[in-house]
N, C-alpha and C positions, 0 to 999 in steps of 0.2 A: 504494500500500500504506500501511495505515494506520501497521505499524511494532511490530504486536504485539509483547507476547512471547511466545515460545515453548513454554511451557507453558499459553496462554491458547490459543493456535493449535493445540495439542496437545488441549485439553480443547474443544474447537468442534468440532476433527474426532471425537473420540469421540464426544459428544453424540450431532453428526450422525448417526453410523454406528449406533449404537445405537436411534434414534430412528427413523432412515430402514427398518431391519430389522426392527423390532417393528412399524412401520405396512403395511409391502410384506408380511409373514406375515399380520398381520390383513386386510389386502385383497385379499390372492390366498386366503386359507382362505375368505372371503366371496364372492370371485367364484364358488369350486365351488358352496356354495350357491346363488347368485344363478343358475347355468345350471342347477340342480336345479328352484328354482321357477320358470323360464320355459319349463320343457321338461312340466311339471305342469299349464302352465295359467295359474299363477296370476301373472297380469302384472301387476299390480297391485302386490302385496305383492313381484315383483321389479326393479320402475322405484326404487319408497321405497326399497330396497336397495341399488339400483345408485346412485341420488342421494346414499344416505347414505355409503355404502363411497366414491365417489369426492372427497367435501366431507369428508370424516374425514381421508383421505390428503392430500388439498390444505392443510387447516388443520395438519396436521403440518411441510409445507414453507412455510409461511409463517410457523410460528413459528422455523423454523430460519433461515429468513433474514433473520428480524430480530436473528438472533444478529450474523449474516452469510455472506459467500461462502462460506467455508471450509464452515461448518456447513451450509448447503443441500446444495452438492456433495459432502459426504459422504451428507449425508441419500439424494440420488440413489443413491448409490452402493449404500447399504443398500437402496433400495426395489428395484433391479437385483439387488443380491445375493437377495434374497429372490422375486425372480422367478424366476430364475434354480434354484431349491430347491426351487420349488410346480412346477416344468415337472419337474425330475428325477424330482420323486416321483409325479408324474401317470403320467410316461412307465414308470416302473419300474412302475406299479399296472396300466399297461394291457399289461405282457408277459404 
């Protein structure tokens, strides 16, 4: 351990958490489109999507772990949490 302090370890895990939930919402709102246009046909315009959506979310955790550990595993945690919220509301959409 590097020996932080505590409110720098505090503000790494929010970063994270914030950061990791706003990319996991943008990637799971994009994966419904992305199964919209491969179900359409158009695979093409849904590979460039799926390549984009998944290097968008990657470049999110890579900049959190150059924060560090804290901030990536939070960042996970947000991208989880936010899965986690695009399944409930799928699931509640197809009662």
């Amino acid at each position: 351990m590097t020996g932080l302090p505590l409110f720098t370890v505090l503000w790494h895990i929010g970063c994270g958490l914030l950061a990791g939930a706003l990319a996991g919402a943008v990637h799971f709102r994009l994966l419904e489109l992305n199964v919209r246009l491969f179900l359409s046909g158009r695979a093409g315009v849904a590979l460039l999507l799926q390549l984009t959506r998944l290097a968008a979310t990657v470049a999110v955790l890579v900049v959190l772990a150059r924060l560090g550990a804290w901030a990536v595993v939070a960042g996970g945690v947000g991208v989880v949490l936010a899965r986690q919220r695009a399944l409930h509301q799928s699931w509640s959409k197809s009662r």
